[in-house]
N, CA and C atoms of all chains as a GROMACS GRO file, in nm:
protein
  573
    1UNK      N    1   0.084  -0.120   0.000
    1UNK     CA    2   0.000   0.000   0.000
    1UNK      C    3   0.088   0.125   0.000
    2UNK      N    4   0.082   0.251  -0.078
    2UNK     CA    5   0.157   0.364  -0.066
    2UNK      C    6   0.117   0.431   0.058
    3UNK      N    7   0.253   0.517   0.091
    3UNK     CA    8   0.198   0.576   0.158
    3UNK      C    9   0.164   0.729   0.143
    4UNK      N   10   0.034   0.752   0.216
    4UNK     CA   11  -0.026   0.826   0.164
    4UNK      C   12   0.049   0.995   0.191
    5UNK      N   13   0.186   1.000   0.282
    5UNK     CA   14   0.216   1.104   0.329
    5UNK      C   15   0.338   1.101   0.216
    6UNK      N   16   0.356   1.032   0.124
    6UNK     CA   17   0.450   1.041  -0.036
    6UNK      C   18   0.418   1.117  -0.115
    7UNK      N   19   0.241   1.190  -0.096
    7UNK     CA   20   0.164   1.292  -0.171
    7UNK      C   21   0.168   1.382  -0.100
    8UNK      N   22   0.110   1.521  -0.131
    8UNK     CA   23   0.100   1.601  -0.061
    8UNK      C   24  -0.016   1.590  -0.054
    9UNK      N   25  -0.173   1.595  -0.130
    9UNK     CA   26  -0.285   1.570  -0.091
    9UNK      C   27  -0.319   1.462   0.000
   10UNK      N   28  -0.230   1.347  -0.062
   10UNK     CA   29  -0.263   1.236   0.021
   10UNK      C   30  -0.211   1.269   0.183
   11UNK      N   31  -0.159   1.370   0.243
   11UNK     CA   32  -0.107   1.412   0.367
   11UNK      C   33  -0.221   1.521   0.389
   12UNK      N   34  -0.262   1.611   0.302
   12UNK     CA   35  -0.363   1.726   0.354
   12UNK      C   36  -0.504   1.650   0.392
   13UNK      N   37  -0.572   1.503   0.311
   13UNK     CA   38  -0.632   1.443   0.300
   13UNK      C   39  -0.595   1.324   0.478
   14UNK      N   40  -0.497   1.310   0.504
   14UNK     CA   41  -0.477   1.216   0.611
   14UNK      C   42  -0.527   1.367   0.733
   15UNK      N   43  -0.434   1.411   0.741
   15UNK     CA   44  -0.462   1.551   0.825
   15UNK      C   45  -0.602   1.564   0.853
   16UNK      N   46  -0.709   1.582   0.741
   16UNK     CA   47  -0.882   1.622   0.825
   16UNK      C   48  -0.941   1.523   0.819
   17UNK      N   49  -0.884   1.384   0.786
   17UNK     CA   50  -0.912   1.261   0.882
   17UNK      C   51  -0.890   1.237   0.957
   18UNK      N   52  -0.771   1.260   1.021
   18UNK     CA   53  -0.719   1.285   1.188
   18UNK      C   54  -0.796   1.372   1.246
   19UNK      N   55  -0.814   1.479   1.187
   19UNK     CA   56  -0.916   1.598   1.268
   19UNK      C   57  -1.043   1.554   1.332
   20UNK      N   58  -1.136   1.454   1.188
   20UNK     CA   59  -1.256   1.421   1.234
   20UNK      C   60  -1.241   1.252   1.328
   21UNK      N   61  -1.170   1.247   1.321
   21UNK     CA   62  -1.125   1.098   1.405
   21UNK      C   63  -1.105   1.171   1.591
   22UNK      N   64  -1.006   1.266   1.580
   22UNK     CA   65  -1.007   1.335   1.686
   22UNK      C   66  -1.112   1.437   1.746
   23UNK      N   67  -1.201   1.459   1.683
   23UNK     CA   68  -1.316   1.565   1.708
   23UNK      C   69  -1.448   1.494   1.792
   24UNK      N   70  -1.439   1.381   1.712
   24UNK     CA   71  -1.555   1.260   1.754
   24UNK      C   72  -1.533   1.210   1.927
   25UNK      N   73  -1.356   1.174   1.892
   25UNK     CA   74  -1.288   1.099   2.044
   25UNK      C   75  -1.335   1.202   2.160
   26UNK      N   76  -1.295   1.360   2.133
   26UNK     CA   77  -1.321   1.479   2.243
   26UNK      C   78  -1.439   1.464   2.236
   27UNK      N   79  -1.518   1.460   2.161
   27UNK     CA   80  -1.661   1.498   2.168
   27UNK      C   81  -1.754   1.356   2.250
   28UNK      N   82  -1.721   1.245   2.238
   28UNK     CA   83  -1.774   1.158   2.325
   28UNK      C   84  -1.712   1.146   2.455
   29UNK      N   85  -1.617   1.219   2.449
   29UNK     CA   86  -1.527   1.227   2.616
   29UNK      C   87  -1.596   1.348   2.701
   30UNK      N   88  -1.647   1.417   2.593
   30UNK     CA   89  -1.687   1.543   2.694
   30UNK      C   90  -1.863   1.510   2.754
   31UNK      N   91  -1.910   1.478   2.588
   31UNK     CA   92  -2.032   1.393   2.609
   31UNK      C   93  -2.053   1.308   2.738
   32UNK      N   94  -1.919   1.188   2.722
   32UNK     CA   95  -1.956   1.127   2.818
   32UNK      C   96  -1.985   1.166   2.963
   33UNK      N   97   0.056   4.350   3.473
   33UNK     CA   98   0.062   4.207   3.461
   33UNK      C   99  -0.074   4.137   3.367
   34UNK      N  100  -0.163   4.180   3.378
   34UNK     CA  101  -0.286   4.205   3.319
   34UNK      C  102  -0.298   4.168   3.170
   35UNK      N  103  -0.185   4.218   3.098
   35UNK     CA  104  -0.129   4.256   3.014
   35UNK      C  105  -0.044   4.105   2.916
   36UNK      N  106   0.010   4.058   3.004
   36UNK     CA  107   0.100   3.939   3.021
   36UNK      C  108   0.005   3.797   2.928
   37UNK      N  109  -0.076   3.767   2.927
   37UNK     CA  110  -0.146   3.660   2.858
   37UNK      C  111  -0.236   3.703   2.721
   38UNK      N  112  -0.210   3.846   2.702
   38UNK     CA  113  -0.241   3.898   2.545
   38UNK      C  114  -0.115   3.932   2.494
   39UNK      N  115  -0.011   3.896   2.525
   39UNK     CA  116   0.150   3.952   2.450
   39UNK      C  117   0.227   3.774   2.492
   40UNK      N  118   0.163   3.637   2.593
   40UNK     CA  119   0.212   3.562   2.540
   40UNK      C  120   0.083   3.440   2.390
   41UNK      N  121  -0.028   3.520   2.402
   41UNK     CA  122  -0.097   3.509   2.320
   41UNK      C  123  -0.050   3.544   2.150
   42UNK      N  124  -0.016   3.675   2.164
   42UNK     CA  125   0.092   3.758   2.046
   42UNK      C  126   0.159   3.692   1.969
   43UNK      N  127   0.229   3.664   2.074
   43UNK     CA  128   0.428   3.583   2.048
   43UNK      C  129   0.373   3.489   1.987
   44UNK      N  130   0.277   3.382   2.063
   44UNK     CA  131   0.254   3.258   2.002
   44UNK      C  132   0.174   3.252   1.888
   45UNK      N  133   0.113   3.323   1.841
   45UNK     CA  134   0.074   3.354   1.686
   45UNK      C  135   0.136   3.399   1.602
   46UNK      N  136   0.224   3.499   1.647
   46UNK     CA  137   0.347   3.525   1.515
   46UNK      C  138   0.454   3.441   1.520
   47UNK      N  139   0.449   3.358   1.596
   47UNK     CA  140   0.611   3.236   1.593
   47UNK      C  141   0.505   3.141   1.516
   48UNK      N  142   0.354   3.129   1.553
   48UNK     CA  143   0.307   2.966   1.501
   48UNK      C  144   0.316   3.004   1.377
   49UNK      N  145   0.291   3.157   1.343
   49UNK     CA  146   0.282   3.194   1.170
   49UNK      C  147   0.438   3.191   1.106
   50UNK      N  148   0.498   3.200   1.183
   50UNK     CA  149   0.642   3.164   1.119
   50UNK      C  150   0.684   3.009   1.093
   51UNK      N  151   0.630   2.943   1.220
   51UNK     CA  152   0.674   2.799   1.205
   51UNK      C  153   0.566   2.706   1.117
   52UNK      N  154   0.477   2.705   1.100
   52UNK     CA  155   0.395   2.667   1.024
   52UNK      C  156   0.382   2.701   0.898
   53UNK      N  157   0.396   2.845   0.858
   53UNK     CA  158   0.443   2.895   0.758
   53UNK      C  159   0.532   2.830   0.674
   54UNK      N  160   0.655   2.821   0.736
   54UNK     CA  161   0.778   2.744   0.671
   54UNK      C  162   0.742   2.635   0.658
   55UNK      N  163   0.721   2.562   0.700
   55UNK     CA  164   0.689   2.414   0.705
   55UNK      C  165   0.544   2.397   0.596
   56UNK      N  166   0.510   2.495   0.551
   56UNK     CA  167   0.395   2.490   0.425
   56UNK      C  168   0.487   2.536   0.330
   57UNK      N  169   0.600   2.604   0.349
   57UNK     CA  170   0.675   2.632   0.256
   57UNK      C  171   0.737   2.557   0.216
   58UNK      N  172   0.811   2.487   0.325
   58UNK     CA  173   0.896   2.342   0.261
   58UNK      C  174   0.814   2.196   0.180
   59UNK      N  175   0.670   2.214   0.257
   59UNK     CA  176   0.569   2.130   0.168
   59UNK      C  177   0.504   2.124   0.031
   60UNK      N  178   0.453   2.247   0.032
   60UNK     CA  179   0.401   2.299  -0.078
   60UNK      C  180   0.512   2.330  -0.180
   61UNK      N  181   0.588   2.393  -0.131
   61UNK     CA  182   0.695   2.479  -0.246
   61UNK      C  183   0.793   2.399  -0.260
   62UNK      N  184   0.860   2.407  -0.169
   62UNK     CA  185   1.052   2.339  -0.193
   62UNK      C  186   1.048   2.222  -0.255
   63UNK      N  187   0.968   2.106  -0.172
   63UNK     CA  188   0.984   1.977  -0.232
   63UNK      C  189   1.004   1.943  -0.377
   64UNK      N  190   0.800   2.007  -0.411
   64UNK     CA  191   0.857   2.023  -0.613
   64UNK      C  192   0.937   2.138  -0.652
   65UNK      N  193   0.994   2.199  -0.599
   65UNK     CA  194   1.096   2.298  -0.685
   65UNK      C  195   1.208   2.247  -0.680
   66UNK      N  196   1.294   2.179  -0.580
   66UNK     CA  197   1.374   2.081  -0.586
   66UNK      C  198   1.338   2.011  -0.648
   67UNK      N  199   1.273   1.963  -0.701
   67UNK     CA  200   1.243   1.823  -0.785
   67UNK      C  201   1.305   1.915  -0.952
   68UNK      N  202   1.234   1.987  -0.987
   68UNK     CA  203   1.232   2.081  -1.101
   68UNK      C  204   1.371   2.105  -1.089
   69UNK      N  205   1.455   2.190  -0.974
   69UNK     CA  206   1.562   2.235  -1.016
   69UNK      C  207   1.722   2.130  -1.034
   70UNK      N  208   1.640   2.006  -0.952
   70UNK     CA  209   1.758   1.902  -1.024
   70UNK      C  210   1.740   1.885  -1.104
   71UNK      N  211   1.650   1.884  -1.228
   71UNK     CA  212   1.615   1.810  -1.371
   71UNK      C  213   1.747   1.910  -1.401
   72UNK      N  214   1.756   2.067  -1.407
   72UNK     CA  215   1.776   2.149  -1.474
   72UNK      C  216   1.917   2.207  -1.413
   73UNK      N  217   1.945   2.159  -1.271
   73UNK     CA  218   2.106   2.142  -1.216
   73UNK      C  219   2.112   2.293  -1.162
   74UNK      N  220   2.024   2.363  -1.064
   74UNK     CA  221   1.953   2.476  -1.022
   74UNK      C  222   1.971   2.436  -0.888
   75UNK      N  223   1.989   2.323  -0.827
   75UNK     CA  224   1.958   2.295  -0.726
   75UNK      C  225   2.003   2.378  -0.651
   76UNK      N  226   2.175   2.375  -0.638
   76UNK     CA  227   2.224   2.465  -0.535
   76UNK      C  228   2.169   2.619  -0.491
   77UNK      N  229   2.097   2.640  -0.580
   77UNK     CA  230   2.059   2.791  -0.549
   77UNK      C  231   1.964   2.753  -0.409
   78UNK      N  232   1.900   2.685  -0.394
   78UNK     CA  233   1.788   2.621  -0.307
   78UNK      C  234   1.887   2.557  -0.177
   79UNK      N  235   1.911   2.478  -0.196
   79UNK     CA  236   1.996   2.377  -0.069
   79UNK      C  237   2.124   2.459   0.002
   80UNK      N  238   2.203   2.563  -0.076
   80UNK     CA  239   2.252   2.643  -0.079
   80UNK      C  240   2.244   2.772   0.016
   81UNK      N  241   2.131   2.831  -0.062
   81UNK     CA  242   2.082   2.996   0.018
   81UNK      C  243   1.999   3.010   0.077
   82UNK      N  244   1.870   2.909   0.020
   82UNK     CA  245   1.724   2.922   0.098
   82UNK      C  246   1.674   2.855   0.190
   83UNK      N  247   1.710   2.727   0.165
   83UNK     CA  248   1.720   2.595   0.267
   83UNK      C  249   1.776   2.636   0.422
   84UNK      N  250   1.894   2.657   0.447
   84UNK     CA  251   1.963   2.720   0.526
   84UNK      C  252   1.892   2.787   0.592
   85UNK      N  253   1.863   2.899   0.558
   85UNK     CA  254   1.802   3.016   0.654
   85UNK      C  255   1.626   2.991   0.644
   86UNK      N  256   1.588   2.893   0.596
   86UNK     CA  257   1.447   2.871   0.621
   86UNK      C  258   1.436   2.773   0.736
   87UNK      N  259   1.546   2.664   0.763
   87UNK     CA  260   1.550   2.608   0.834
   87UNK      C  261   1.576   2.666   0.973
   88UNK      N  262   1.666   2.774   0.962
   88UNK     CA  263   1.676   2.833   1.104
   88UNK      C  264   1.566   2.914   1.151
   89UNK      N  265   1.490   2.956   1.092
   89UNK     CA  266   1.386   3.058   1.146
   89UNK      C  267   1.285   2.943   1.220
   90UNK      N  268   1.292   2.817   1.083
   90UNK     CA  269   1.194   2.717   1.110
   90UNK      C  270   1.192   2.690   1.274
   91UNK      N  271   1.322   2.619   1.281
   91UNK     CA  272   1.327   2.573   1.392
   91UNK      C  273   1.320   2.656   1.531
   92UNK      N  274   1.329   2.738   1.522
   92UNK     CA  275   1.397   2.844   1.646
   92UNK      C  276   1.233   2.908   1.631
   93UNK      N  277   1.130   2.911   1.580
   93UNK     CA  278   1.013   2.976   1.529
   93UNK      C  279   0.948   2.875   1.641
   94UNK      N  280   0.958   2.707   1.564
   94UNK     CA  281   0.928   2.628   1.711
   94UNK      C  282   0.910   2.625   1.826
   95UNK      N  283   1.073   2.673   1.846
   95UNK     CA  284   1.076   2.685   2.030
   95UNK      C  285   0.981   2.748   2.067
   96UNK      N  286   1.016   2.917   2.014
   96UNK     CA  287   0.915   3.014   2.034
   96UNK      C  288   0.804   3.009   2.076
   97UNK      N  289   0.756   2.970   1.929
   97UNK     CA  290   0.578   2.896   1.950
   97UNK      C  291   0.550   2.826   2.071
   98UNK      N  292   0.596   2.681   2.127
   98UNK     CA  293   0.583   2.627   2.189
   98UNK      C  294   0.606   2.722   2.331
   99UNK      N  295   0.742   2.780   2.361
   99UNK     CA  296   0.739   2.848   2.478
   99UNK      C  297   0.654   2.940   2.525
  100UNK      N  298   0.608   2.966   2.391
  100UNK     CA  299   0.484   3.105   2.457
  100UNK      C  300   0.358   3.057   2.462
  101UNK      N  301   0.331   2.921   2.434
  101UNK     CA  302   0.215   2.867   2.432
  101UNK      C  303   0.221   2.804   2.538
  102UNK      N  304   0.334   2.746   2.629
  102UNK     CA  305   0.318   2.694   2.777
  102UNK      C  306   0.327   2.794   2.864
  103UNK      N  307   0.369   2.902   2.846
  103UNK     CA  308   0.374   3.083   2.924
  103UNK      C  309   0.220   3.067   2.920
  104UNK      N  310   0.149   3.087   2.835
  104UNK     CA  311   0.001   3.113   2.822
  104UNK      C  312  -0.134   3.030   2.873
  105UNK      N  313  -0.045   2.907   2.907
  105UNK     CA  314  -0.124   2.808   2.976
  105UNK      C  315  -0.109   2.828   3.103
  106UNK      N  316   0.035   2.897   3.112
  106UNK     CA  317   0.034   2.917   3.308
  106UNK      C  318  -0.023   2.855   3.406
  107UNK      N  319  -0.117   2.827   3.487
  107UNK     CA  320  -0.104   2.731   3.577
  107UNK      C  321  -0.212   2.636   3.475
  108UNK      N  322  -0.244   2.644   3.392
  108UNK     CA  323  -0.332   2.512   3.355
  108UNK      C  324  -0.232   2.436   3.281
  109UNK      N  325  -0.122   2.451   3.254
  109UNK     CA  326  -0.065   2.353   3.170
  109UNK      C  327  -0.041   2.242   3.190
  110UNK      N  328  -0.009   2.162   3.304
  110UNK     CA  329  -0.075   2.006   3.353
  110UNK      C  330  -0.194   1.996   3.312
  111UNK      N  331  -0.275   2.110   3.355
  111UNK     CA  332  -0.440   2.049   3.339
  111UNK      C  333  -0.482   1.967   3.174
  112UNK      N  334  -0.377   2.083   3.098
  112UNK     CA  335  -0.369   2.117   2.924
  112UNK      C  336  -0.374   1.901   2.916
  113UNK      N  337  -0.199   1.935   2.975
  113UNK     CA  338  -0.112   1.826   2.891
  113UNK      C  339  -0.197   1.698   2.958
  114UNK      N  340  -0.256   1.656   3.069
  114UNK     CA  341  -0.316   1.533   3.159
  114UNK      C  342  -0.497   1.571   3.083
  115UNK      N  343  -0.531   1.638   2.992
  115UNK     CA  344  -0.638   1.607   2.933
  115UNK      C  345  -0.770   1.633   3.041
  116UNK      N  346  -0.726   1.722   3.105
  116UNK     CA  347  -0.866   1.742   3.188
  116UNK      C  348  -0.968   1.795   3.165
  117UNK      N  349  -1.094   1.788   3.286
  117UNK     CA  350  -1.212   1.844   3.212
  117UNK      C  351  -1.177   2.001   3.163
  118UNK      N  352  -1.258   1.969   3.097
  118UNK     CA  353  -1.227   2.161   3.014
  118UNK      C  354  -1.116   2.232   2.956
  119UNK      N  355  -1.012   2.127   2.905
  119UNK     CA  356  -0.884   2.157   2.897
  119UNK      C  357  -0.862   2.044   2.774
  120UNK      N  358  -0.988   1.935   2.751
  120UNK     CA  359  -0.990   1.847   2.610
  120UNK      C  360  -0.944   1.891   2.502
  121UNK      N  361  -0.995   1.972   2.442
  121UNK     CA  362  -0.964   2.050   2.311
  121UNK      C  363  -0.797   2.135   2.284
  122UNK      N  364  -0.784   2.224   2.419
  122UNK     CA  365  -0.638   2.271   2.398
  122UNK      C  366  -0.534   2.222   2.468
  123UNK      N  367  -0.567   2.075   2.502
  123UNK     CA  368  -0.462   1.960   2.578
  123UNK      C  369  -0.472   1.886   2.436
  124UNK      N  370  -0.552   1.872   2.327
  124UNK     CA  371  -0.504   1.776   2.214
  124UNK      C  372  -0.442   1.908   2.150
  125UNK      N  373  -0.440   2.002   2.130
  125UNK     CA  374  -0.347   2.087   2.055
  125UNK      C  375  -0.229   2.100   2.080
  126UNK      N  376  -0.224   2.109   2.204
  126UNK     CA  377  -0.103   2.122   2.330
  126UNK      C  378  -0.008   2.022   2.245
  127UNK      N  379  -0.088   1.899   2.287
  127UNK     CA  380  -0.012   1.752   2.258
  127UNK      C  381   0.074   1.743   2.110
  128UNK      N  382  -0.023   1.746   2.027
  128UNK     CA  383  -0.033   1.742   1.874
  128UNK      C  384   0.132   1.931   1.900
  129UNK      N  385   0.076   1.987   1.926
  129UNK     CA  386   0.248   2.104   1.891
  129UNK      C  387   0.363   2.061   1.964
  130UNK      N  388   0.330   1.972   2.089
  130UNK     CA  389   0.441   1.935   2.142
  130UNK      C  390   0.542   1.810   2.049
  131UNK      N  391   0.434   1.693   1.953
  131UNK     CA  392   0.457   1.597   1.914
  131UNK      C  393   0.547   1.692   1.785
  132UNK      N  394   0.514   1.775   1.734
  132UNK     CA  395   0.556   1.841   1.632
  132UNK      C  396   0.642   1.945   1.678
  133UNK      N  397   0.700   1.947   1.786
  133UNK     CA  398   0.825   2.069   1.795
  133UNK      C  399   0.947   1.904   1.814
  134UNK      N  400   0.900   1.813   1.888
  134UNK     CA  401   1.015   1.710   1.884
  134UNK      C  402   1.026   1.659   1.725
  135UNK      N  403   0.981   1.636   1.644
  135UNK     CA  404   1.002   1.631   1.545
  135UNK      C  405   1.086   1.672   1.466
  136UNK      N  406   1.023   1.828   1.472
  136UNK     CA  407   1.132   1.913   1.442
  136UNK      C  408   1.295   1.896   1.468
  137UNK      N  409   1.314   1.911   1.653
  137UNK     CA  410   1.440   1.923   1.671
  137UNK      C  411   1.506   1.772   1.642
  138UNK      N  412   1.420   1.713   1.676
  138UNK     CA  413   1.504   1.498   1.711
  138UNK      C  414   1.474   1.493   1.548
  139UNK      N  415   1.424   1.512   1.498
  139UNK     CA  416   1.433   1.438   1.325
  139UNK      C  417   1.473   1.504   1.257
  140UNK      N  418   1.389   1.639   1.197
  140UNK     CA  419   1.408   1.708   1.087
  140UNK      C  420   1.536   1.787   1.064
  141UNK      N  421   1.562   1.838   1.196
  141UNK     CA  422   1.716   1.895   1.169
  141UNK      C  423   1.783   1.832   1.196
  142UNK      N  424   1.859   1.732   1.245
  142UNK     CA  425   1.922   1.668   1.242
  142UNK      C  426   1.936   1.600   1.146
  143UNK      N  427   1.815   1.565   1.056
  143UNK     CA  428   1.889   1.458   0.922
  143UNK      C  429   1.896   1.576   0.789
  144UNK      N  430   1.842   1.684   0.861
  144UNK     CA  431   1.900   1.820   0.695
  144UNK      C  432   2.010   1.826   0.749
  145UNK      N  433   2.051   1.832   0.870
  145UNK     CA  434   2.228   1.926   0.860
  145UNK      C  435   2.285   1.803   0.808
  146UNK      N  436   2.228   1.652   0.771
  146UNK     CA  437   2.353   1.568   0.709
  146UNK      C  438   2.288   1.599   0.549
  147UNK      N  439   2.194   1.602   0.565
  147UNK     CA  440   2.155   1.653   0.352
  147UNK      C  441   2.216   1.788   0.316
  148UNK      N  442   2.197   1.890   0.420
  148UNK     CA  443   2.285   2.018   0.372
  148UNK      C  444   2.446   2.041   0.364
  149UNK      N  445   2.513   1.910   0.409
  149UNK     CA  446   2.647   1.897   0.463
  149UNK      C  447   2.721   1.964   0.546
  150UNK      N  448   2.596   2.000   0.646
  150UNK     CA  449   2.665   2.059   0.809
  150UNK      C  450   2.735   1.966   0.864
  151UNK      N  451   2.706   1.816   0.852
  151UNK     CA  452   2.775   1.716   0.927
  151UNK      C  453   2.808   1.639   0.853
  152UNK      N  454   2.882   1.531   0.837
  152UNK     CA  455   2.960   1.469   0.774
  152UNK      C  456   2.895   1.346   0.775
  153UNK      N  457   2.827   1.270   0.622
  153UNK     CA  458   2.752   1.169   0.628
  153UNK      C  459   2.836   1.119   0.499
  154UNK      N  460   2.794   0.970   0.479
  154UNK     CA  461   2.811   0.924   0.333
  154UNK      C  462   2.687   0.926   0.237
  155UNK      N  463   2.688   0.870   0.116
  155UNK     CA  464   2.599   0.903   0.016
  155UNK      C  465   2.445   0.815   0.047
  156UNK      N  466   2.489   0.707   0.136
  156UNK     CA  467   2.388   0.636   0.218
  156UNK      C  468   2.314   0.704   0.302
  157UNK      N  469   2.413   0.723   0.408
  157UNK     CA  470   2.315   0.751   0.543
  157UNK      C  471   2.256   0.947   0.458
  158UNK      N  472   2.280   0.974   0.415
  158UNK     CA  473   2.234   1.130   0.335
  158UNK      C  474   2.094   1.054   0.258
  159UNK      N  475   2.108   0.983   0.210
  159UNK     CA  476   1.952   0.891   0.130
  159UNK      C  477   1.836   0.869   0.238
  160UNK      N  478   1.926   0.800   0.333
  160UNK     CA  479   1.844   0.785   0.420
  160UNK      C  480   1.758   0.903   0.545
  161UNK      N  481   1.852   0.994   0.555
  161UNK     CA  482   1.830   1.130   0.620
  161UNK      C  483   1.725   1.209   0.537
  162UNK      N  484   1.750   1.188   0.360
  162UNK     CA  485   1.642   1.233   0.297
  162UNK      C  486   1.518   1.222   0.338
  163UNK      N  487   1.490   1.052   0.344
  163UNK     CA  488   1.312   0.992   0.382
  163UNK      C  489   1.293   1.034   0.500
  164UNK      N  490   1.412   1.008   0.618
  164UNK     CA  491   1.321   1.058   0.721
  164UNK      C  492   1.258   1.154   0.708
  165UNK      N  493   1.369   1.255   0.661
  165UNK     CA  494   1.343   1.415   0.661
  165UNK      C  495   1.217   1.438   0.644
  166UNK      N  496   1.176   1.397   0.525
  166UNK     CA  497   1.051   1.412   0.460
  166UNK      C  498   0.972   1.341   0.483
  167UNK      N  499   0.938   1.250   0.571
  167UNK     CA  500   0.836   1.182   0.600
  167UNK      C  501   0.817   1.252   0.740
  168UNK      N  502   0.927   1.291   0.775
  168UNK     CA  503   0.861   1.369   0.942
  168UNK      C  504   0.802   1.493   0.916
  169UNK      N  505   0.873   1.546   0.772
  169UNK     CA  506   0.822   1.693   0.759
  169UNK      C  507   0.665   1.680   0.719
  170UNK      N  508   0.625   1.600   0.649
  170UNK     CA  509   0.472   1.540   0.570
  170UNK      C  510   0.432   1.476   0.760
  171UNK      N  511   0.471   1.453   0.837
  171UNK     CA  512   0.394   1.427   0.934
  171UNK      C  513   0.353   1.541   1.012
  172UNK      N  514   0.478   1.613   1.004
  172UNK     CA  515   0.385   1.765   1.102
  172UNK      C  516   0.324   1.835   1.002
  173UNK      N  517   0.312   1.815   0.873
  173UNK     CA  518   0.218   1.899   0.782
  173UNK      C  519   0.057   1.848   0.815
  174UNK      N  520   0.102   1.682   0.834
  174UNK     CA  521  -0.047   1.610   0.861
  174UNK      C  522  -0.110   1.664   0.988
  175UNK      N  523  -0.027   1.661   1.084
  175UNK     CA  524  -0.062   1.704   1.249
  175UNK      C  525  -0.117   1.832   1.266
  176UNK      N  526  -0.034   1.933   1.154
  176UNK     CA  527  -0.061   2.091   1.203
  176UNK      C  528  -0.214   2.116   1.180
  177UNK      N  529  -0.308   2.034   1.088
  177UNK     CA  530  -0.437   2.049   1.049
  177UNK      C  531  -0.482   2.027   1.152
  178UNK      N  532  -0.504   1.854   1.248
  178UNK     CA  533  -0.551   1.884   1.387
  178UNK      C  534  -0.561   1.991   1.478
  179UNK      N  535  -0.428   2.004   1.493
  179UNK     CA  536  -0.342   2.096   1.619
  179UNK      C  537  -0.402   2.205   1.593
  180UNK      N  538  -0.437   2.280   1.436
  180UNK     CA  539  -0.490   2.410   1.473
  180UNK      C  540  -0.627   2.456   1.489
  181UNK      N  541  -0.706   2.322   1.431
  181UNK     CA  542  -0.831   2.279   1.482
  181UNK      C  543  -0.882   2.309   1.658
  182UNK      N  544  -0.796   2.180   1.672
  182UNK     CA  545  -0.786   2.228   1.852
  182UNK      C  546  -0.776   2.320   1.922
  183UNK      N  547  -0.660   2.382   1.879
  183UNK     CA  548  -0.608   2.523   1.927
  183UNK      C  549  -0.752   2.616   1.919
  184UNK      N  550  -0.797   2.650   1.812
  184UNK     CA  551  -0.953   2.713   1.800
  184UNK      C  552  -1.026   2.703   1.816
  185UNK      N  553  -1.031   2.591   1.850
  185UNK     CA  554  -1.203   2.515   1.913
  185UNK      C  555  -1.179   2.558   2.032
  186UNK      N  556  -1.098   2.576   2.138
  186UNK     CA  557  -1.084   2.594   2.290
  186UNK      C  558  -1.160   2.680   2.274
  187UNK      N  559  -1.154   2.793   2.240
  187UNK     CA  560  -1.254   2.926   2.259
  187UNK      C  561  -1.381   2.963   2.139
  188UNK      N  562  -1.344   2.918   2.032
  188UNK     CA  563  -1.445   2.931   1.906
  188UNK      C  564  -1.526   2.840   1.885
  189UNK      N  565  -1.519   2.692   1.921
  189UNK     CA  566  -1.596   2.604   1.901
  189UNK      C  567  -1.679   2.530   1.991
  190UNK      N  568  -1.790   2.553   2.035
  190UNK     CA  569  -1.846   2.416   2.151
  190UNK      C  570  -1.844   2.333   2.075
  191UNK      N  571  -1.837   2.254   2.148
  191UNK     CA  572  -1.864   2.083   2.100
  191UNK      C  573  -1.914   2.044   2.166
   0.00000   0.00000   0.00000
C-alpha cells in the first residue's frame, strides 16, 4: 500500500481525517 | 501584569505563523521545486541559500511557539497536557504542537544538517536522512491540520 504522506494531498487528506477521528474521540469524552 | 497573557498570546501567533508557515513552505513549495531544479542542475541555489536560513527561522520559530504557548497556559498547563475536564480541546493541541516541535528538533534537523552537509555523512546515510526528513516533515504537515483545529475550538468552538 503507498503511503499516503508520499503525496502532498494524500497528507492534507490524512490531516482532516485525523481531525474528524479526533473531534468525535473529544466529543464523546466530553459527552460522556 | 494584566497585560502578560495577550502579549504571550501575540508571540505565540506570530512564531506559530512563522513555524507553520515554513513548514507549508517546505511542503508545498521546496519539495517540487527541488524536484524541477535538479532536472535542470539549479539545485544549489535552493539547498545552498534558501534551505539554510528557512530552516533556522523554522526551527527556532518552534521553540518560540511552543514556549509562549506553555507561558500562556500558566497554571493550567498540567491540566492542558493530563487532558482534563475543560482543557480536552487545547490539551489535544497542546499535545499534537508538542509531538511536532520534537520532530522538528530529534528528526528534521538533524537529518537536513547531514543533507545540507553541516555534518559529515556518506551518500547512504544522506539517502536515508532524505526519507526521514521528509516523512517527518509530511507528518507535522499532517498534524498541524488537527493541532490548529484544537487550538480554535478551545474558545471558538463548543462541542
Amino acid at each position: 500500500m503507498k503511503n499516503p504522506l508520499d503525496s502532498l494531498w494524500g497528507t492534507v487528506i490524512a490531516g482532516f481525517v485525523l481531525t474528524v477521528i479526533l473531534y468525535y474521540v473529544v466529543k464523546s469524552v466530553i459527552g460522556g | 501584569m494584566e497585560m502578560l497573557p495577550g502579549i504571550y498570546r501575540w508571540i505565540h501567533i506570530m512564531a506559530g505563523v512563522m513555524w507553520i508557515g515554513l513548514l507549508y513552505y517546505f511542503n508545498f513549495v521546496q519539495v517540487a521545486a527541488l524536484k524541477a531544479a535538479q532536472a535542470d542542475s539549479t539545485a544549489a541555489g535552493i539547498t545552498k541559500h534558501v534551505a539554510p536560513r528557512a530552516l533556522f527561522y523554522f526551527r527556532w520559530a518552534a521553540v518560540v511557539t511552543w514556549l509562549a504557548g506553555a507561558a500562556l497556559l500558566g497554571s493550567n498547563f498540567g491540566a492542558a497536557f493530563m487532558l482534563q475536564a475543560g482543557f480536552h480541546k487545547i490539551g489535544i493541541g497542546a499535545w499534537l504542537g508538542t509531538i511536532m516541535l520534537l520532530n522538528v528538533w530529534g528528526l528534521i534537523w538533524p537529518n537536513q544538517k547531514k543533507i545540507l552537509g553541516l555534518v559529515q555523512a556518506t551518500d547512504e546515510q544522506k539517502n536515508k536522512a532524505r526519507r526521514v526528513a521528509f516523512l517527518a516533515s509530511r507528518t507535522n504537515t499532517m498534524l498541524s491540520i488537527p493541532m490548529l483545529f484544537f487550538m480554535v475550538a478551545q474558545t471558538h468552538m463548543p462541542m
